[in-house]
Structure formats: structure tokens, C-alpha cells
Residue frames as a rotation matrix with the C-alpha (Angstrom) as fourth column:
UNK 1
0.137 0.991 0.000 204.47
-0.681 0.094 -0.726 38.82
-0.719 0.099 0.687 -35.30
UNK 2
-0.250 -0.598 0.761 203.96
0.081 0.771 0.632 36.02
-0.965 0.220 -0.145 -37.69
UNK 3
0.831 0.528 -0.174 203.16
0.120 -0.476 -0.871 37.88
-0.543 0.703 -0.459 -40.54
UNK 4
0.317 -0.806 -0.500 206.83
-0.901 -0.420 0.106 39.36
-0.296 0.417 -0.860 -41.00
UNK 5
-0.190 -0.587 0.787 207.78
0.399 0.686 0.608 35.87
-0.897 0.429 0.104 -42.53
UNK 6
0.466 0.300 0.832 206.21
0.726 0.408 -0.554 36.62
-0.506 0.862 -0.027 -45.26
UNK 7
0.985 -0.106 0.134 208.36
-0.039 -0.903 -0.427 39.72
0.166 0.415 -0.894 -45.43
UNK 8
0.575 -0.789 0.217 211.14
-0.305 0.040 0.952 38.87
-0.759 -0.614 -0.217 -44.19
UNK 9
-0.418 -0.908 0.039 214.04
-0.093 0.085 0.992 39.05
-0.904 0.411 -0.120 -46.76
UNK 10
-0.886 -0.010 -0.464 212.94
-0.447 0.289 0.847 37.54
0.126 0.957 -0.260 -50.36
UNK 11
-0.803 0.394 0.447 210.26
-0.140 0.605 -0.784 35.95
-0.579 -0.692 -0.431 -48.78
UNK 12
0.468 0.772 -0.430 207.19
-0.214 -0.373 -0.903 37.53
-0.858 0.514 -0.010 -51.06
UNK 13
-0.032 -0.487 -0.873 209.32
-0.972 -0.189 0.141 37.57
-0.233 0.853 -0.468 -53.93
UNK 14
-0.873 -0.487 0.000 210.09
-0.485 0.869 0.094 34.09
-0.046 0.083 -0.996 -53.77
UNK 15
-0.537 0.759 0.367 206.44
0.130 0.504 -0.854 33.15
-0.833 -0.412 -0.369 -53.08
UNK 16
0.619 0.771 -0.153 204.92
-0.143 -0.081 -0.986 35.19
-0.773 0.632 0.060 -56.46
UNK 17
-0.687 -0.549 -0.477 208.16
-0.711 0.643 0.284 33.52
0.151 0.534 -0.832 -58.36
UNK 18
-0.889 0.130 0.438 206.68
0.149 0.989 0.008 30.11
-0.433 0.072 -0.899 -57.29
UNK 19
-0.030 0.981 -0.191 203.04
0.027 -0.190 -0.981 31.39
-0.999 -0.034 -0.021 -57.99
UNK 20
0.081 -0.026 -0.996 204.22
-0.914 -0.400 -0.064 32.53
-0.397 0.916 -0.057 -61.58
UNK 21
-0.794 -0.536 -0.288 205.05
-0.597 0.594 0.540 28.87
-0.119 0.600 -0.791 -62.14
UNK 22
-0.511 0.779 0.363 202.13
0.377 0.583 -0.720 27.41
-0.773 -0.231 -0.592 -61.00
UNK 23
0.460 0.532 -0.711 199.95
-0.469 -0.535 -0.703 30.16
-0.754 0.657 0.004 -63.53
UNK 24
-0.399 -0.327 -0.857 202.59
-0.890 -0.088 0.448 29.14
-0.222 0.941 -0.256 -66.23
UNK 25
-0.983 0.060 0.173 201.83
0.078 0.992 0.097 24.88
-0.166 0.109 -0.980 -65.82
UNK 26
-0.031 0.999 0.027 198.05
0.371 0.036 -0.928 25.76
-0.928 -0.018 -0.372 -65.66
UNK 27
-0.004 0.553 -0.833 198.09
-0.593 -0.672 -0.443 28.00
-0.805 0.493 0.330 -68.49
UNK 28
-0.756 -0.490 -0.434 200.22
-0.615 0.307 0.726 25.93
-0.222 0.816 -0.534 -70.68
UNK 29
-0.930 0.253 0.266 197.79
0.196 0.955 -0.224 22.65
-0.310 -0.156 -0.938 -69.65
UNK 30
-0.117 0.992 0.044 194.72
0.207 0.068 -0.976 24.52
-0.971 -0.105 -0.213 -70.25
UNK 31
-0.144 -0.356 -0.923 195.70
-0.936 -0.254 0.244 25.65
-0.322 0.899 -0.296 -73.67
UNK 32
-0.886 -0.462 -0.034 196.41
-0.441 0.821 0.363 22.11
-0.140 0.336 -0.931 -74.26
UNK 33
-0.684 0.723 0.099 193.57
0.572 0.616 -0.542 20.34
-0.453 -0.314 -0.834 -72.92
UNK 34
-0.176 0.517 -0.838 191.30
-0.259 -0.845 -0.467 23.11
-0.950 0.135 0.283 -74.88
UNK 35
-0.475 -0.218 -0.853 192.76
-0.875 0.009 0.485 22.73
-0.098 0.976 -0.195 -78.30
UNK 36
-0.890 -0.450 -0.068 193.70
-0.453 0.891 0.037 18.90
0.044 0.064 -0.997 -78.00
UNK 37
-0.909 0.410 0.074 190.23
0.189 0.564 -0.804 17.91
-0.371 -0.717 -0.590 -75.86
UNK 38
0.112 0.834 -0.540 187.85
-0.685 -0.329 -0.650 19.69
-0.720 0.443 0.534 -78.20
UNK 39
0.035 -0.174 -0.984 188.98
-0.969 0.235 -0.076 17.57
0.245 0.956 -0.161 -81.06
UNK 40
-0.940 -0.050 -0.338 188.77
-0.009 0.992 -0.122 14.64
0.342 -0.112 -0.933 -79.03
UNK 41
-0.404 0.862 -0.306 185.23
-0.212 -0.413 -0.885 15.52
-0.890 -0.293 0.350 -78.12
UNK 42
-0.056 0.366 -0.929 184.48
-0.982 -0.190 -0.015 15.73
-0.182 0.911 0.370 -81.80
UNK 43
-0.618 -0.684 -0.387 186.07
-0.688 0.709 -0.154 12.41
0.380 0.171 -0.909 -82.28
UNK 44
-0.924 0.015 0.381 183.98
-0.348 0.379 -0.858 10.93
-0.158 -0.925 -0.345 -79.46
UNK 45
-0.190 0.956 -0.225 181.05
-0.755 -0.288 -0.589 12.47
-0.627 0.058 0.777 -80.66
UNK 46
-0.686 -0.255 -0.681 181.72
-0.696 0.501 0.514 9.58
0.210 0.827 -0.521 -83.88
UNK 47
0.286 0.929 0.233 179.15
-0.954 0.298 -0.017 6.65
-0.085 -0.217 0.972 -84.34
UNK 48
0.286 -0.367 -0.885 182.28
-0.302 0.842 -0.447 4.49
0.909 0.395 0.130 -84.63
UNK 49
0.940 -0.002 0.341 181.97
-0.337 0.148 0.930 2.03
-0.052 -0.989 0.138 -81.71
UNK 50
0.374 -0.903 -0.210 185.85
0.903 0.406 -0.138 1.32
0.210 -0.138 0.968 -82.01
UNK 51
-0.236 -0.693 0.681 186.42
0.404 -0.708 -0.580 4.71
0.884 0.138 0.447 -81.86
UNK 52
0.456 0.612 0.646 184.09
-0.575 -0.351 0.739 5.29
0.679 -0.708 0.192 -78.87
UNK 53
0.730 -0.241 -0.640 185.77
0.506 0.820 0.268 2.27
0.461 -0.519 0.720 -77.27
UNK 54
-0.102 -0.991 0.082 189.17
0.921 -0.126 -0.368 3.54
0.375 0.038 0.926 -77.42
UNK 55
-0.332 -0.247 0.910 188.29
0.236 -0.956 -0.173 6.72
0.913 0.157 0.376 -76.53
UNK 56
0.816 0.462 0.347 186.46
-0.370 -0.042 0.928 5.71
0.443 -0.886 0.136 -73.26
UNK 57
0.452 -0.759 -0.468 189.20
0.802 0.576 -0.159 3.68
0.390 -0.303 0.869 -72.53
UNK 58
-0.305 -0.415 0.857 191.26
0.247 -0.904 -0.350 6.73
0.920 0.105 0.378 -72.42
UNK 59
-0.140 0.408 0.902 189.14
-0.296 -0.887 0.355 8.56
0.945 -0.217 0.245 -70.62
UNK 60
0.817 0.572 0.079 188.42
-0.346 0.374 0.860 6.12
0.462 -0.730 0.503 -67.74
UNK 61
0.030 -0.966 -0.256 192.34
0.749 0.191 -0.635 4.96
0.662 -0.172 0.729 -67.36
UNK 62
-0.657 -0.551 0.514 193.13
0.165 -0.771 -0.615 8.70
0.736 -0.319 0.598 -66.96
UNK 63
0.126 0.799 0.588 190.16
-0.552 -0.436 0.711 8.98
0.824 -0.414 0.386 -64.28
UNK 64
0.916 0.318 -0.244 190.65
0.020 0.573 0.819 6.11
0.400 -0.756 0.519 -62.32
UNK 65
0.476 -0.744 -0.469 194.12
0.830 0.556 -0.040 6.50
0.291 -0.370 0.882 -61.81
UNK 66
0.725 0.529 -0.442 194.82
0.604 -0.796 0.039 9.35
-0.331 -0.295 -0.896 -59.64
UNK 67
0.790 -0.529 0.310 197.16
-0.143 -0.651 -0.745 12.41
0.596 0.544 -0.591 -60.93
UNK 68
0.367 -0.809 0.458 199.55
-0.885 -0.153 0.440 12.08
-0.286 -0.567 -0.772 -58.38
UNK 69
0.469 -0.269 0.841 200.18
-0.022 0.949 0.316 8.87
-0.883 -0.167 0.439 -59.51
UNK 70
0.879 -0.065 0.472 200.32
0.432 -0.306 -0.848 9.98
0.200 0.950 -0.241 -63.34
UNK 71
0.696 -0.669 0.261 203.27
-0.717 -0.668 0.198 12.24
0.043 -0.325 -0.945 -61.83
UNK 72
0.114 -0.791 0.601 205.11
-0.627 0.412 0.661 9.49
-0.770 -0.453 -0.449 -60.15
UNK 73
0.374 -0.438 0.817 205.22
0.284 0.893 0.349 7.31
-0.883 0.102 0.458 -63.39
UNK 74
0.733 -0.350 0.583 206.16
0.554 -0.191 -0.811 9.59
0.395 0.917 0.054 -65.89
UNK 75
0.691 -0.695 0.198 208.70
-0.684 -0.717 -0.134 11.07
0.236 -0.043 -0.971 -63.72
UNK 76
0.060 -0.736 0.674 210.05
-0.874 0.288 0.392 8.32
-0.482 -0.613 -0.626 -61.96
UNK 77
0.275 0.379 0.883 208.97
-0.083 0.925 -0.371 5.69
-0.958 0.029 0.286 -64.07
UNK 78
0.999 0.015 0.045 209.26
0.047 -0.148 -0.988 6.75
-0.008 0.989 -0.148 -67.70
UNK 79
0.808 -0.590 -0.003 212.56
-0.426 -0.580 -0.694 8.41
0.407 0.562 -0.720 -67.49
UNK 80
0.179 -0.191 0.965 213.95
-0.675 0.690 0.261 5.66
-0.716 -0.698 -0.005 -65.98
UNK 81
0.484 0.245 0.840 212.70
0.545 0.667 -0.508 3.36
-0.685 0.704 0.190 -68.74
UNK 82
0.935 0.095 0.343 213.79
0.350 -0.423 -0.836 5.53
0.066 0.901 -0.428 -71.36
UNK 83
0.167 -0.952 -0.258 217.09
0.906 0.045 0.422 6.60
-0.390 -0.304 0.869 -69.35
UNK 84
-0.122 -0.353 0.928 216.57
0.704 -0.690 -0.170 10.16
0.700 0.632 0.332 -70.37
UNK 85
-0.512 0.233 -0.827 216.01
0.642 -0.536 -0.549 12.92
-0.571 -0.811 0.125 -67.22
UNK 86
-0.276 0.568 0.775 213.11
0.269 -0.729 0.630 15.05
0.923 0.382 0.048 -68.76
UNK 87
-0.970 -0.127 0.209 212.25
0.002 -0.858 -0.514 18.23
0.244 -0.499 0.832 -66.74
UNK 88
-0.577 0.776 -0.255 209.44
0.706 0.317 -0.633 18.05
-0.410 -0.545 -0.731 -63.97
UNK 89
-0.453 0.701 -0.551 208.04
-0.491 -0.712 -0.501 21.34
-0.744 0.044 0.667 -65.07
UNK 90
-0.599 0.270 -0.754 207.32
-0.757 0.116 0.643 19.25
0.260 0.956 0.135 -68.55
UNK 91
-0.927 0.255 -0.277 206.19
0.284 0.956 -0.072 16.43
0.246 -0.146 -0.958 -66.87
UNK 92
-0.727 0.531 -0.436 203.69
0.383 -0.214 -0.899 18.44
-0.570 -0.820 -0.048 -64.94
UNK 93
-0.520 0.101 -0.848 202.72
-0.696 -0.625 0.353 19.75
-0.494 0.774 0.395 -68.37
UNK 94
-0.633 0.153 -0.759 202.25
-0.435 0.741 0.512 16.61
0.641 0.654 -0.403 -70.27
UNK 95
-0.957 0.194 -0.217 200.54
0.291 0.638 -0.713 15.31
0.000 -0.745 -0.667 -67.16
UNK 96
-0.582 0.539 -0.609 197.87
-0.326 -0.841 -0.433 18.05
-0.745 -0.054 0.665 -66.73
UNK 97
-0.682 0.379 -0.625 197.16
-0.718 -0.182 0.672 18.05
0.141 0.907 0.397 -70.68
UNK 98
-0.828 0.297 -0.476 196.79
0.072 0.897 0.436 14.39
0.556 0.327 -0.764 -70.39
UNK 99
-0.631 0.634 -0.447 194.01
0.573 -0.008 -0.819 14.96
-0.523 -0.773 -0.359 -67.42
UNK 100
-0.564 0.176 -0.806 192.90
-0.121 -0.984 -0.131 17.73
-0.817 0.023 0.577 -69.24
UNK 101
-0.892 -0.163 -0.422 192.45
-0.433 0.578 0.692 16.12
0.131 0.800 -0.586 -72.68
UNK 102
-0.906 0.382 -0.186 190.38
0.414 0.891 -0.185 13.39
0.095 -0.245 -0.965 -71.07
UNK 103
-0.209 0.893 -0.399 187.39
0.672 -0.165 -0.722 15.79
-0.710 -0.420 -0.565 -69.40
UNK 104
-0.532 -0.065 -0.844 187.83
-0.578 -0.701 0.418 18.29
-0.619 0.710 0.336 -71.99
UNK 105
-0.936 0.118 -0.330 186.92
-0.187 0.629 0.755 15.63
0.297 0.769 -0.567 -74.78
UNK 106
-0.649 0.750 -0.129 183.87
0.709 0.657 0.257 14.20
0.277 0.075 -0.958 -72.67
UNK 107
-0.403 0.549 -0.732 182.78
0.054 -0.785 -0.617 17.73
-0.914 -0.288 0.287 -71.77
UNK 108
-0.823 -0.184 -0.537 183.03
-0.530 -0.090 0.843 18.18
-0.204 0.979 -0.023 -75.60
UNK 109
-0.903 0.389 -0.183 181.40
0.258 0.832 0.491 14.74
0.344 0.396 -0.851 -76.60
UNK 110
-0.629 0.659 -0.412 178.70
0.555 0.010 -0.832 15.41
-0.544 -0.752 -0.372 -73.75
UNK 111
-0.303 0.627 -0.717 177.71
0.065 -0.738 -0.672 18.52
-0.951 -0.250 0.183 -74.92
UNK 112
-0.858 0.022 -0.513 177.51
-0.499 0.203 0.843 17.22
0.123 0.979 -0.163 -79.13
UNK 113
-0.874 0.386 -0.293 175.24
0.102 0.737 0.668 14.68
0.474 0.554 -0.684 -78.33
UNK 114
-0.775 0.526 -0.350 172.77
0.243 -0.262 -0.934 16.60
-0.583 -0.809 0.075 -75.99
UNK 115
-0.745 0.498 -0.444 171.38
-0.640 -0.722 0.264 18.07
-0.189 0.481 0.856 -79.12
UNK 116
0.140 0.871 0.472 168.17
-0.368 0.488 -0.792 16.87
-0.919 -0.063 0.388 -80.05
UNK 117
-0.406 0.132 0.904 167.83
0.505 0.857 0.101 14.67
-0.762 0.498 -0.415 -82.70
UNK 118
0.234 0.843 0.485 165.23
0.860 0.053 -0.507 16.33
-0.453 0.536 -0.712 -84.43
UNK 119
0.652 -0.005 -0.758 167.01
-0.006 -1.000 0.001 19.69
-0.758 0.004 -0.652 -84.51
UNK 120
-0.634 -0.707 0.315 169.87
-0.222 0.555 0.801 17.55
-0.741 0.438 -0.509 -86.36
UNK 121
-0.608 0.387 0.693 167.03
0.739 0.593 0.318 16.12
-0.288 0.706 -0.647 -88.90
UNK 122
0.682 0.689 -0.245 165.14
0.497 -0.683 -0.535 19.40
-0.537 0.243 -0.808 -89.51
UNK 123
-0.053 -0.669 -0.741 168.58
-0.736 -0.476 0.482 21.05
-0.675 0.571 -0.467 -90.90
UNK 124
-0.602 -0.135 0.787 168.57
0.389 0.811 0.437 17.75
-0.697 0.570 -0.436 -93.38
UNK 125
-0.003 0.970 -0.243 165.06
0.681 -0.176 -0.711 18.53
-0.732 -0.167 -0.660 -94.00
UNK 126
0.817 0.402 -0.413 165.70
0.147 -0.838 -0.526 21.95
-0.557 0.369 -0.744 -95.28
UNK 127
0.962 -0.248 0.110 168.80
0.198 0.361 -0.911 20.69
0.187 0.899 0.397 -97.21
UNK 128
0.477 -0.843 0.248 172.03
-0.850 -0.515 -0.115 21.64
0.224 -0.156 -0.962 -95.32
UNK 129
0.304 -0.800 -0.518 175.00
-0.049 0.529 -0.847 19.65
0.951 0.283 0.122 -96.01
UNK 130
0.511 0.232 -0.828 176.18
0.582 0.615 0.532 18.12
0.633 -0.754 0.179 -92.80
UNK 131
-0.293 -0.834 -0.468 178.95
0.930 -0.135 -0.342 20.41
0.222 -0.535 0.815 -92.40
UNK 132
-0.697 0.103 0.709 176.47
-0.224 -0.971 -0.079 22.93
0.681 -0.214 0.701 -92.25
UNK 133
0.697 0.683 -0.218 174.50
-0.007 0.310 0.951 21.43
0.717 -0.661 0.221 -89.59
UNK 134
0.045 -0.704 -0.709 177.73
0.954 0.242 -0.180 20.94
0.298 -0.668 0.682 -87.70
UNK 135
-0.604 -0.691 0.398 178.49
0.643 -0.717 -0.269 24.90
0.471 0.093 0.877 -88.42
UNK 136
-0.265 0.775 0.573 174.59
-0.649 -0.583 0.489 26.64
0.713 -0.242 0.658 -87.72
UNK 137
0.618 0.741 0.264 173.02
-0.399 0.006 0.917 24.21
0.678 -0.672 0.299 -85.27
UNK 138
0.536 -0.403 -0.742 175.42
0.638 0.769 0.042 21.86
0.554 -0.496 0.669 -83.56
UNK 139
-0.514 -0.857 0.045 178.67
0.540 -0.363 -0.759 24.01
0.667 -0.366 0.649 -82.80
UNK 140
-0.516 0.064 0.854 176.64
-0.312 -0.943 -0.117 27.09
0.798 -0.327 0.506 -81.26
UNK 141
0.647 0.739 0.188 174.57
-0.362 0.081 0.929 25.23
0.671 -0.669 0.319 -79.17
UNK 142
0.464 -0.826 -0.320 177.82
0.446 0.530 -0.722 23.23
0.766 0.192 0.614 -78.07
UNK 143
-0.310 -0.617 0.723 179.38
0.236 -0.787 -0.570 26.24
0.921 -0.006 0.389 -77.01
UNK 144
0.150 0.683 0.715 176.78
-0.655 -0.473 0.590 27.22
0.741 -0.557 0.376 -74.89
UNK 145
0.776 0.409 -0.480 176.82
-0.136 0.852 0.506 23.94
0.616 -0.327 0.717 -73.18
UNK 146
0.366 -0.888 -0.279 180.24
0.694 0.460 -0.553 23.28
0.620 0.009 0.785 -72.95
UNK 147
0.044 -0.551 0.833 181.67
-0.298 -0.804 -0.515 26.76
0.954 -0.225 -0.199 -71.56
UNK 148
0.592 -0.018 0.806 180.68
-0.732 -0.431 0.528 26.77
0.338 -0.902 -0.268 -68.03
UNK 149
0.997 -0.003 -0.076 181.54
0.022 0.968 0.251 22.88
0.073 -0.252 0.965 -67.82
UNK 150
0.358 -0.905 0.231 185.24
0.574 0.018 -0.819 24.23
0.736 0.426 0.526 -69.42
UNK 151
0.324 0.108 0.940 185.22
-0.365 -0.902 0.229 27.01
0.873 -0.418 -0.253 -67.17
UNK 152
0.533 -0.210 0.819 185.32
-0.841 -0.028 0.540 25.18
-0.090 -0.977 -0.192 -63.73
UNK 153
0.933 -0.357 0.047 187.38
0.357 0.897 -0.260 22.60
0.051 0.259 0.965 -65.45
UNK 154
0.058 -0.978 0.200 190.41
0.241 -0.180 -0.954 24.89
0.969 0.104 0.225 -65.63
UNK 155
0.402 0.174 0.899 189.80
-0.629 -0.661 0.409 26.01
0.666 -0.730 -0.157 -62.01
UNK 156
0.959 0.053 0.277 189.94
-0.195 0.835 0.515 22.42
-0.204 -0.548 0.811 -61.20
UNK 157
0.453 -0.831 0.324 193.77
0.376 -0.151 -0.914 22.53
0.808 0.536 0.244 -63.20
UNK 158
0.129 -0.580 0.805 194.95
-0.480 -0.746 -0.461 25.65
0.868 -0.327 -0.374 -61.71
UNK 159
0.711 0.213 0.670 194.20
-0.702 0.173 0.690 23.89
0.031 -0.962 0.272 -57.64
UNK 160
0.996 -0.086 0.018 195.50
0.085 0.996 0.027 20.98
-0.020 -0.026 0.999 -58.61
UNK 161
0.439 -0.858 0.267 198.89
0.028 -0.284 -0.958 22.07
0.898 0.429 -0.101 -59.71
UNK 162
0.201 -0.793 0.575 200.13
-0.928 -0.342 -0.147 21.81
0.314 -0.504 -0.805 -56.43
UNK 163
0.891 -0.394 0.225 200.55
0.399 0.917 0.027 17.78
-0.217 0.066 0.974 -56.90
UNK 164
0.615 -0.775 0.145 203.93
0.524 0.264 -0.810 18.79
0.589 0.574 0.569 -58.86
UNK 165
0.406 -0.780 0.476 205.61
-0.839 -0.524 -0.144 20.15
0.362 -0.341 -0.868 -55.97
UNK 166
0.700 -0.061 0.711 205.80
-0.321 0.863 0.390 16.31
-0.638 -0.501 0.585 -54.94
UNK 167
0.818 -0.405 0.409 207.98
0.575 0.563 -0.593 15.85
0.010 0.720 0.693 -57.88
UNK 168
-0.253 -0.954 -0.163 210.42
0.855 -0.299 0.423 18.70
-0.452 -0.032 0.891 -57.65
UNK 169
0.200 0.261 0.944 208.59
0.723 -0.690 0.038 21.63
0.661 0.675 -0.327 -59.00
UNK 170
-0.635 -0.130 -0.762 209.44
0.603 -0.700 -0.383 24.91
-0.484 -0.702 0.523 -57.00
UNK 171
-0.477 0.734 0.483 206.12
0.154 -0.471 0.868 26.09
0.865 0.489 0.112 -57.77
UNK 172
-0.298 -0.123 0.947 204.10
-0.636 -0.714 -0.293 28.38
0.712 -0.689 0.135 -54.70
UNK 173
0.795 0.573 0.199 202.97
-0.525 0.486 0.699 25.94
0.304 -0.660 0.687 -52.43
UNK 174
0.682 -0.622 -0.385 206.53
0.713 0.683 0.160 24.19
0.164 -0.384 0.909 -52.41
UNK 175
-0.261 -0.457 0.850 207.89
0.140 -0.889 -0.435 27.61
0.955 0.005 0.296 -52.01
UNK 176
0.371 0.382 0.846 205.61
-0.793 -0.345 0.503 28.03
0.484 -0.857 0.175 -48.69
UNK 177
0.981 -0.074 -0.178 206.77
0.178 0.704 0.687 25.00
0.074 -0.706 0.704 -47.28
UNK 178
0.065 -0.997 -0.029 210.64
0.709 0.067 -0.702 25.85
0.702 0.025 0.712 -47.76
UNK 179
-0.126 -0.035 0.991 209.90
-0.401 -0.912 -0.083 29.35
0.907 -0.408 0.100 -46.10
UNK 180
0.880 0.402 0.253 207.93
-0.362 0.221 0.906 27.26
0.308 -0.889 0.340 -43.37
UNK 181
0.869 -0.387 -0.310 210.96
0.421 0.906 0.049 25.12
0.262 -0.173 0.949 -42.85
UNK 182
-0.307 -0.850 0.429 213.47
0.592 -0.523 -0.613 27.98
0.746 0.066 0.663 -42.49
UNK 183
-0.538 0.151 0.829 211.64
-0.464 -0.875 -0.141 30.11
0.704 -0.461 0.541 -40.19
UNK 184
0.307 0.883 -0.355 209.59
0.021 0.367 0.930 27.64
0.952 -0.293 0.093 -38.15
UNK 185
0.243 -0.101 -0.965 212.01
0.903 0.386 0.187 27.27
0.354 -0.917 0.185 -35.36
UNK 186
-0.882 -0.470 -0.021 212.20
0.470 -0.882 -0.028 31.34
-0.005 -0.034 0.999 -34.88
UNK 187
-0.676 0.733 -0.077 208.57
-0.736 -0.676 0.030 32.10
-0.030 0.077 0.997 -35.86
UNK 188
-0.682 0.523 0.511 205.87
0.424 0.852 -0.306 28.43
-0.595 0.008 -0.803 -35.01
UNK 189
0.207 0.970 0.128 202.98
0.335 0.053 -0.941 30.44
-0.919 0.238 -0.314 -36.08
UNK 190
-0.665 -0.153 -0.731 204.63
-0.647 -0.370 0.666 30.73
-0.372 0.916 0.147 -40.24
UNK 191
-0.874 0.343 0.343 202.87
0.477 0.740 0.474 27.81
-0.091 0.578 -0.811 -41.12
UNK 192
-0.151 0.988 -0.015 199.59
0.881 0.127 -0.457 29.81
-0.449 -0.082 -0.890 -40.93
UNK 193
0.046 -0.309 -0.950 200.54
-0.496 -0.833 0.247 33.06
-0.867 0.460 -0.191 -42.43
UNK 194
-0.499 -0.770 -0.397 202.07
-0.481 -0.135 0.866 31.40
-0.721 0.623 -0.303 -45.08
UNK 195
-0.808 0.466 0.361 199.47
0.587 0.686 0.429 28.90
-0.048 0.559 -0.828 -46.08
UNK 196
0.396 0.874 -0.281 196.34
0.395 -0.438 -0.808 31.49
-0.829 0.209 -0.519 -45.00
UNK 197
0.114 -0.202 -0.973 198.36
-0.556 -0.824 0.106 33.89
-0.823 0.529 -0.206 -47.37
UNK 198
-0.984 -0.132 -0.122 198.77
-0.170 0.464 0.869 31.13
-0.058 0.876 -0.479 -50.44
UNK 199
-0.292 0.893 0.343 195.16
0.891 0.384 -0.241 29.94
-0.347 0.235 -0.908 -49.92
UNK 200
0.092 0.476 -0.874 194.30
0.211 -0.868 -0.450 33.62
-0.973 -0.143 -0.181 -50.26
UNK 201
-0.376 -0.486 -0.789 195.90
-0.505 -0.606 0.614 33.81
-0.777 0.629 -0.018 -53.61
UNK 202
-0.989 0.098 0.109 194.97
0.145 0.749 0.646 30.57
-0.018 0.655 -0.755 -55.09
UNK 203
-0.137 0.988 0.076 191.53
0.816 0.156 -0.557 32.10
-0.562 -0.015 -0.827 -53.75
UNK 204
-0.090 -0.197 -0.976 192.23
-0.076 -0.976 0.204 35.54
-0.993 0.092 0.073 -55.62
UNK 205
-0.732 -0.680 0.037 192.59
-0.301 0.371 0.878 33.16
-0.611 0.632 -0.476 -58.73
UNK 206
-0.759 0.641 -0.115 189.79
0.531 0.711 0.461 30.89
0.377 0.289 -0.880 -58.83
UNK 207
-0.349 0.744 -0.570 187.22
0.478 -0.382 -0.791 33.04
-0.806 -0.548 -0.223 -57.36
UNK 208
-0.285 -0.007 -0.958 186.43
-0.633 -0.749 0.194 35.28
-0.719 0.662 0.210 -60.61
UNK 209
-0.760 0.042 -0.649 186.78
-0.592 0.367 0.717 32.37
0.268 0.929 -0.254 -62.94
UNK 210
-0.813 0.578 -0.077 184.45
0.550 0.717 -0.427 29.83
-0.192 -0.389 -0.901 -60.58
UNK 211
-0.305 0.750 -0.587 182.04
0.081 -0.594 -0.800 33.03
-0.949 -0.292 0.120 -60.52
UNK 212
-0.473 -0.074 -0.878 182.08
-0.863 -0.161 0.478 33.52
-0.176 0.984 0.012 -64.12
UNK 213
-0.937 -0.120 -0.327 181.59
-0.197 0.957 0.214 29.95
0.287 0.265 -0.921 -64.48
UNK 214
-0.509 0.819 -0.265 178.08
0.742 0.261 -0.617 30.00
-0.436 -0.511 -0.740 -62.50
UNK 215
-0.432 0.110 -0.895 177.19
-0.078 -0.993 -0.084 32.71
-0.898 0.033 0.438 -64.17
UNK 216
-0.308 0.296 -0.904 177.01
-0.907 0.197 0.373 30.95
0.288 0.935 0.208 -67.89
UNK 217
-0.989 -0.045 -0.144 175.75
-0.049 0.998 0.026 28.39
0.142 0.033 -0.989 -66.60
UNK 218
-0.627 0.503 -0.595 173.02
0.364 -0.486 -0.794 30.17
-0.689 -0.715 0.121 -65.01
UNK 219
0.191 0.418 -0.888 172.22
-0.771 -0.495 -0.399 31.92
-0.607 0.761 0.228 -68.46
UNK 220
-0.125 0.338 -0.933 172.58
-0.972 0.146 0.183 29.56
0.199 0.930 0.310 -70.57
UNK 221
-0.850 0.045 0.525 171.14
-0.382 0.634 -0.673 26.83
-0.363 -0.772 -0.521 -68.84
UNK 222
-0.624 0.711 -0.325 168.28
0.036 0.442 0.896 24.78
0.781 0.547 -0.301 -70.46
């Protein structure tokens, strides 16, 4: 049957090895892109149009140019220039953030400047100091906003992560294809086991957090 590939010796093992790496690049990137992208958000939020410039800039570079490409010039391209071999799993890291970063920030920025106006000039009004307008009316409302948007942003992360098996990551999707490639001429029907049985996980993942994610959005929708 083509099931037993996935059993068959190390097979599993080898598959929630590659899975663990994938989880580790996502986590590491979403961490990043959290911290990093909220403070560029803030930043954004600024009424300096040089800073707004630059910061679209940014944001529209990393957008228009697709990740897989980001991949192929900071692996093949950078370390080249620079003549130093740095380690795909970092690239895949630094990549991510850098994706991450970007929508983070305008998820951020987005959800600063939604506030009304007036809600912003009534805290004046009643004498709070800006950084307490930032602390009582802005942030919380922010929050609200911002979550679900963050929410199906890391989902989008976690999927993605299988671009860096194109670089050399042995992360689970380039794990299923080695397995496929060993066992295909002995078992044709692995490719479908193996990929129904990754899609299944990556759906085991993102299901929960996508659901979650509709969920605040749902409540705390305007």
C-alpha cells in the first residue's frame, strides 16, 4: 500500500525532524517581524513625510519583489559579494523577518491611524499628555485592530516557509520530496501519501490559528 512509505524505516521521523525546522524558521521570523514590525508601525505612524517616504519605500520593494527571489539574492547573491558562506537556515530567517517587518509595520501603521481624530483631540481636551493618549486611547484600540490582521499574517509565514527548501533547507516539504525520490520507483503512488500527509500537517498548523484569527476579527470588528 502506499501509505507504508511513510513508515517505512525513518521515514516519519525524518518528516517531523524537517517539520520541526520549518516551526523553528516561522517561529524565529514571527518573533522578529512582531517585535521589529510594531516599532516600524509606530515609526510609520510619524507625520514625517521623509520618514513615511522611506518607510513605504521599504515596504513596497519588499512587496513587489517576490520572496523567492529575496532567497536567491541573499543566498546566492550576497554571500558571493561578501565571499562569506552564511547558513540557509539564517538566510531563511533574515528573509522572513525582512517580509515580516514590512506587513507587520503597515498592519501596525494601518491600524494607528484608523483612530478617529476626534478621539485623539478629546484626550487633549481633557489634558492628557500625548504619551498618555498614546497609552489609554491609541494603543488599546490598536490592539484590537491589529491582532487578527497579525494573526493570519503569521499563518501566511508558517505556509510560506517552504520557499527555503529551494535554497538548501532540509525543512518538511524538502524532506517529502527526498522520501518521494527514494521510494518512487518501488511505491508511484508516495507522491500522494506523502504530500496528502504534509498538507495534513501544515493543515493541523494553520487551521486553529486561521480560526482564531476570524474569530477576533469577528469580535472586535467595527
Amino acid at each position: 500500500m502506499g501509505y507504508e512509505v511513510l513508515f517505512n524505516g525513518k521515514n516519519m521521523e525524518r518528516i517531523l525532524v524537517g517539520l520541526g525546522v520549518t516551526l523553528e524558521i516561522a517561529v524565529f521570523s514571527v518573533l522578529i517581524s512582531m517585535i521589529v514590525g510594531t516599532i516600524f508601525g509606530v515609526i510609520m505612524s510619524s507625520k514625517n513625510r521623509l520618514v513615511v517616504l522611506i518607510g513605504r519605500i521599504y515596504i513596497e520593494t519588499i512587496r513587489i519583489i517576490p520572496i523567492l527571489v529575496w532567497l536567491f539574492i541573499f543566498y546566492f547573491g550576497l554571500t558571493k559579494l561578501i565571499g562569506v558562506h552564511i547558513d540557509s537556515f539564517i538566510i531563511s530567517v533574515v528573509v522572513f523577518s525582512m517580509w515580516g517587518v514590512a506587513e507587520m509595520g503597515d498592519i501596525v501603521r494601518g491600524a494607528i491611524t484608523s483612530i478617529p481624530k476626534h478621539q485623539i483631540e478629546s484626550g487633549r481636551a481633557i489634558g492628557l499628555r500625548d504619551i498618555q493618549i498614546y497609552m489609554y486611547i491609541i494603543i488599546p484600540q490598536s490592539i484590537k485592530r491589529m491582532i487578527p490582521s497579525a494573526i493570519n499574517l503569521t499563518t501566511r509565514m508558517i505556509k510560506t516557509t517552504s520557499l527555503v527548501a529551494l535554497i538548501g533547507v532540509i525543512e518538511v516539504l524538502k524532506v517529502g520530496q527526498q522520501i518521494i525520490e527514494s521510494s518512487l520507483f518501488n511505491n508511484p503512488s508516495a507522491p500522494l501519501w506523502v504530500y496528502a500527509f504534509i498538507s495534513g500537517l501544515y493543515f493541523i498548523i494553520c487551521f486553529p490559528v486561521s480560526t482564531l484569527s476570524k474569530k477576533l476579527e469577528t469580535r472586535w470588528g467595527d
